[in-house]
C-alpha positions in Angstrom: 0.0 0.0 0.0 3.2 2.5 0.8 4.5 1.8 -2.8 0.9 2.3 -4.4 0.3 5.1 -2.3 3.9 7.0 -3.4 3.1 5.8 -7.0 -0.5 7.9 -6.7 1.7 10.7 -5.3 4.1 11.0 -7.8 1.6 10.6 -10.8 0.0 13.6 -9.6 3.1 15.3 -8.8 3.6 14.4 -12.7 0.4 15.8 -13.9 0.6 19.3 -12.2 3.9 19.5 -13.5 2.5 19.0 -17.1 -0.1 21.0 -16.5 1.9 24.0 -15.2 4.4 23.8 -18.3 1.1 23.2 -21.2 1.1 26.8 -22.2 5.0 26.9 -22.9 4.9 23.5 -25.0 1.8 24.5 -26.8 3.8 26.7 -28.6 3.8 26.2 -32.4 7.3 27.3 -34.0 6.8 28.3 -38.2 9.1 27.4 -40.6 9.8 30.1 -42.9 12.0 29.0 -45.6 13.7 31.0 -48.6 17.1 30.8 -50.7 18.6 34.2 -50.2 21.5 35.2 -48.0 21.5 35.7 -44.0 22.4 39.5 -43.8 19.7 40.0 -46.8 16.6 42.3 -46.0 14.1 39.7 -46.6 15.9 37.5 -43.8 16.9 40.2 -41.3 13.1 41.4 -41.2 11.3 38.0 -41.3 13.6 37.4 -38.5 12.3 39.9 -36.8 8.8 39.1 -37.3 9.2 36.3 -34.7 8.7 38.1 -31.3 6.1 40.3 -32.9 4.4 36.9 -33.9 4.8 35.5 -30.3 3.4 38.8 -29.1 0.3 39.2 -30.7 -0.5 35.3 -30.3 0.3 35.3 -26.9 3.0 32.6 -27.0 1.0 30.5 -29.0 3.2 31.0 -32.6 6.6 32.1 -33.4 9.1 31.5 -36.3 12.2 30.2 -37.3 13.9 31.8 -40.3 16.0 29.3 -42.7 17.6 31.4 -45.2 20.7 30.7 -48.2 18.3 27.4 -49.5 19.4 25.5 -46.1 15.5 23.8 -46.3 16.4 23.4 -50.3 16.2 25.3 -53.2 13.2 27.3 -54.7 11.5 24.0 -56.8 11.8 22.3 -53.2 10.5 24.6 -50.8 7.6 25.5 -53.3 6.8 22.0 -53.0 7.4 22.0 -49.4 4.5 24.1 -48.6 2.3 20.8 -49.6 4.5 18.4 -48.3 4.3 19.8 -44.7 8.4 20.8 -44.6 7.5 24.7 -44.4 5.0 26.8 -43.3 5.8 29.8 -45.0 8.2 31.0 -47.9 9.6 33.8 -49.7 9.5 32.8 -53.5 9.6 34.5 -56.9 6.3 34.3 -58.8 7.4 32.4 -62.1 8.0 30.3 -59.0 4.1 30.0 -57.6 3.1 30.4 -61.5 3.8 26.4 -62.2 0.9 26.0 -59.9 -1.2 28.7 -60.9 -0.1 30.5 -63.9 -1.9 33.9 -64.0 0.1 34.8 -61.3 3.5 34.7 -62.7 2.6 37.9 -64.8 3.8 40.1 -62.1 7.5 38.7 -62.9 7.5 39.1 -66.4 10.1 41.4 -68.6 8.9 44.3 -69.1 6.1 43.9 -67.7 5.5 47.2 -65.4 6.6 50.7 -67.1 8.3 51.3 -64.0 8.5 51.5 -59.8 5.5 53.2 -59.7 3.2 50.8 -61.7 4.3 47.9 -59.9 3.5 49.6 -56.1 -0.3 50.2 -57.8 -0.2 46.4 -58.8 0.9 45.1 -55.8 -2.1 47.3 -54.1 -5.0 46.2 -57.0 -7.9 44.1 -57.1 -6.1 42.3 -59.7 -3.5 41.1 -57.2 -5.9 40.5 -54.6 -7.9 38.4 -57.2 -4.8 36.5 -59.2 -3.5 35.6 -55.0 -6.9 33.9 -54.9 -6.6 32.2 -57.8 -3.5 31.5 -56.2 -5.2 29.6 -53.3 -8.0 27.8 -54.7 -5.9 26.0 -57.2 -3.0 24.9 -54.3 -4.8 25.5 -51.3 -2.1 27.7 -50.2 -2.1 31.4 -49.0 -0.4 34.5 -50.1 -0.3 36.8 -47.8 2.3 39.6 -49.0 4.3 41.1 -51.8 8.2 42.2 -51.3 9.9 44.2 -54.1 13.0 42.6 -54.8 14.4 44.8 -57.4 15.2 45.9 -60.8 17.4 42.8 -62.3 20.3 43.8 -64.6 22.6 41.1 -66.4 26.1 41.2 -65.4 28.8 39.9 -67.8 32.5 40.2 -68.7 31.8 42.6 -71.1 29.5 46.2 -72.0 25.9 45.5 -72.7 24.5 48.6 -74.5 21.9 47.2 -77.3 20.1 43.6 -77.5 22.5 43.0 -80.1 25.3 42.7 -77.7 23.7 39.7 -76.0 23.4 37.4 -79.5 24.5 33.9 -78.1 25.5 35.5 -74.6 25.0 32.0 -72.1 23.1 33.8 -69.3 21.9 32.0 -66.5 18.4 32.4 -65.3 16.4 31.1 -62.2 15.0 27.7 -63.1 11.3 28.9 -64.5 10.5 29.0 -67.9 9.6 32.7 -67.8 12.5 34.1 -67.0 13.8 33.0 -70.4 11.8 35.1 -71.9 13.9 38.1 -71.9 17.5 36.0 -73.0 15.3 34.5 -75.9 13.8 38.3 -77.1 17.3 39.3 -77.4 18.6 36.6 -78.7 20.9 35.3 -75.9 21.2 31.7 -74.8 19.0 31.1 -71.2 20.6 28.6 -68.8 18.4 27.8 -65.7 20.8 26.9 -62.5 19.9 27.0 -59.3 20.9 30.2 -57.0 23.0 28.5 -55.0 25.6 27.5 -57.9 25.7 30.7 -59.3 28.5 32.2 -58.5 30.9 28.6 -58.9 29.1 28.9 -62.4 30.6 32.5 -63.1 33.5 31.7 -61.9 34.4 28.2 -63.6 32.9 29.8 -67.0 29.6 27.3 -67.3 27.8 30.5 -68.3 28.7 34.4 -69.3 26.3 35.8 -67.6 23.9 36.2 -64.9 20.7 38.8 -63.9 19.0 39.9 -60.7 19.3 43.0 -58.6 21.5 44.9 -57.1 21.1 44.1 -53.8 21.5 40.7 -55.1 24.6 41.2 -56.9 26.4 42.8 -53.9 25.1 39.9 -51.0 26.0 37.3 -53.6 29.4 39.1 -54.5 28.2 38.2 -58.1 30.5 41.5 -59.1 33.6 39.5 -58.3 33.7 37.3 -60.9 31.9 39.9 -63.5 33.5 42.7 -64.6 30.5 44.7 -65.8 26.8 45.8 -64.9 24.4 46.4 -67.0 21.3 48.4 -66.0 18.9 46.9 -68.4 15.8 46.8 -65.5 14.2 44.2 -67.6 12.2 42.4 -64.5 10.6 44.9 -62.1 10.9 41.7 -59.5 8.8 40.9 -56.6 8.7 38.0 -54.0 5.5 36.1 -53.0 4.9 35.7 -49.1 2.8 32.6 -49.2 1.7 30.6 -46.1 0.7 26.7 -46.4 -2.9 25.6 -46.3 -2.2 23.7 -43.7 -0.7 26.2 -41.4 -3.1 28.6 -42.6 -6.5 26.3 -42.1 -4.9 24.9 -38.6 -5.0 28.6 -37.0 -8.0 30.2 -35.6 -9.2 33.8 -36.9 -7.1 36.3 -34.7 -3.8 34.4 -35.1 -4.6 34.4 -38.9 -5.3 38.1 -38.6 -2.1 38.6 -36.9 0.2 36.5 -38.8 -1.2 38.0 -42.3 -0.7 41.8 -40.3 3.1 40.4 -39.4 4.0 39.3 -42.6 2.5 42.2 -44.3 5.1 44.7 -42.1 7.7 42.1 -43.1 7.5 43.0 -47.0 7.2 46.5 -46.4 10.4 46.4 -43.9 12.0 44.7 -46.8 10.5 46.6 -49.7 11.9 50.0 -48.2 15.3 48.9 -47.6 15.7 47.2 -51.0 14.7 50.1 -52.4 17.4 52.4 -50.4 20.1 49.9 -51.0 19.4 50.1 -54.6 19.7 53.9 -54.6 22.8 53.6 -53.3 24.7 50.7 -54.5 25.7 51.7 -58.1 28.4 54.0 -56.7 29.5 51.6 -54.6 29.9 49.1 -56.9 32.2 51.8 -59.3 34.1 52.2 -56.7 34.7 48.0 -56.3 36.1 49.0 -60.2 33.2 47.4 -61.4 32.1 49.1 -64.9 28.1 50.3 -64.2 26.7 50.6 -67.9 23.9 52.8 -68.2 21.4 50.9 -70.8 18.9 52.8 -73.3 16.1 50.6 -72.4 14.0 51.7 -75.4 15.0 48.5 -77.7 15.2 45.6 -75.1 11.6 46.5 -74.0 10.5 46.5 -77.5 11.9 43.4 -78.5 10.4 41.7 -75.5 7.1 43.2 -74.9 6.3 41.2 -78.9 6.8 38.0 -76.5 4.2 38.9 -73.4 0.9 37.2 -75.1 3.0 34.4 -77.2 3.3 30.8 -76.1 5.5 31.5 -73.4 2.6 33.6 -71.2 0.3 31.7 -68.7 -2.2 35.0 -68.5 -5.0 35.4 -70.9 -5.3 38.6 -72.7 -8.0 39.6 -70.2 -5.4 39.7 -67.9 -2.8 41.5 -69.6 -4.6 44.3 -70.3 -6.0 44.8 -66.9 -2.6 45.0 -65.6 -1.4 47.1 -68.8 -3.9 49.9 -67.7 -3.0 49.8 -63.7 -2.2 53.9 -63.5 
């Protein structure tokens, strides 16, 4: 009877103990997942977005940040968000457009006249109506968009007219839309992952490369090209997008709160971006990198024939409703 009696004792002893540490365990700990590098806006700020997550659920969600493709690269983690490895992702959308192709319009050449078109986009009912699209064909939740920059091509060489780029080997993210722009000037796309990039540069496998400037310096792209060319031929964004799993598994306030959190992510990230840009061609003349201004006139020209060919996943419709965004 002792024995039974200190085996009752310490099973309650056991359950108060559980009880008292519930709230702590309950807490649920996000995955957020994305292939750019630590010190990068888009990382510092959705680290940041942790506490202010824990905040406003009251302990009950936080995240943990996995930048530099350490989850995988972007063809993984997009696949990911079904699979139940992430809960939430930074991605390009030629990226989300394999699932849902409307959406990929947003990152096509050419597609915006400039800054100022895009930040209407971003802000439309178009958006709001090609994110939900978005969902109902994956199940998955956008929640934000993040400018991520005009994207120039860097080479070994000046890049002043489309005629320059004739058989150029450029390497381009690994969607089929972002070979649009190498095949309108007649330059050779070759899709590699972002990872291998700069051992690609470097060992020759391609001439050339394209993505912003931000991107050019946190990737140190510039020190194994000699030259930058400001051609702005994507007015690039990423996609904040949430898993439907996550997403259906929280109640109506932490959904609320998350969306708000991730929302003041992209604009945190957005307005650096968007500083660092400003800034960075002088400081990249004075790593002795050539900075080649670009008439832009004849690349957009010899693109914008492409944007309702074979190569779009946007009807018409669509096009022109994003064409007269003002």
């Amino acid at each position: 009877m002792a024995y039974a009696s200190k085996t009752a004792a310490l099973g309650v002893a056991l359950l108060a103990s559980t009880a008292f540490a519930g709230p702590a365990s309950a807490e649920t700990v996000l995955k957020w997942a994305h292939v750019y590098e630590a010190n990068e806006p888009y990382n510092t700020c959705a680290v940041a977005a942790s506490d202010k997550l824990k905040e406003a659920t009251e302990g009950r969600y936080s995240i943990e940040v996995y930048p530099a493709s350490s989850l995988g690269k972007e063809t993984d983690i997009n696949e990911g968000l079904s699979l139940g490895t992430v809960d939430i992702i930074y991605t390009g959308q030629l990226f989300a457009g394999r699932a849902y192709g409307p959406v990929a319009i947003g990152g096509a050449p050419y597609m915006f006249r400039d800054f100022d078109h895009w930040d209407k986009y971003r802000t439309s009912d178009l958006f709001q109506e090609l994110s939900q699209g978005y969902d109902e064909a994956t199940g998955n939740h956008i929640t934000s968009l993040t400018y991520y920059g005009e994207r120039h091509v860097t080479s070994n060489k000046p890049i002043e007219k489309p005629e320059d780029m004739a058989g150029l080997k450029i390497r381009v993210p690994d969607a089929a839309l972002y070979q649009m722009f190498p095949k309108a000037v007649g330059a050779n796309p070759t899709p590699i992952a972002f990872a291998e990039v700069y051992l690609a540069l470097q060992q020759g496998t391609v001439d050339a490369q394209e993505n912003p400037l931000p991107t050019i310096q946190a990737k140190k792209f510039y020190e194994v090209q000699k030259d930058i060319n400001l051609t702005g031929h994507i007015t690039d964004a990423l996609l904040t997008i949430v898993s439907g799993s996550t997403w259906g598994g929280m109640d109506e306030a932490d959904r609320t709160a998350l969306e708000k959190i991730l929302d003041d992510a992209a604009a945190c990230a957005t307005e650096q971006v968007i500083k660092n840009e400003k800034d960075l061609v002088q400081w990249f003349r004075d790593q002795g990198v050539a900075v080649n201004e670009v008439d832009r006139k004849p690349f957009r020209e010899a693109t914008v024939k492409l944007h309702n060919g074979p190569d779009a996943s946007w009807d018409q419709a669509t096009y022109d409703r994003l064409q007269a965004i003002e």
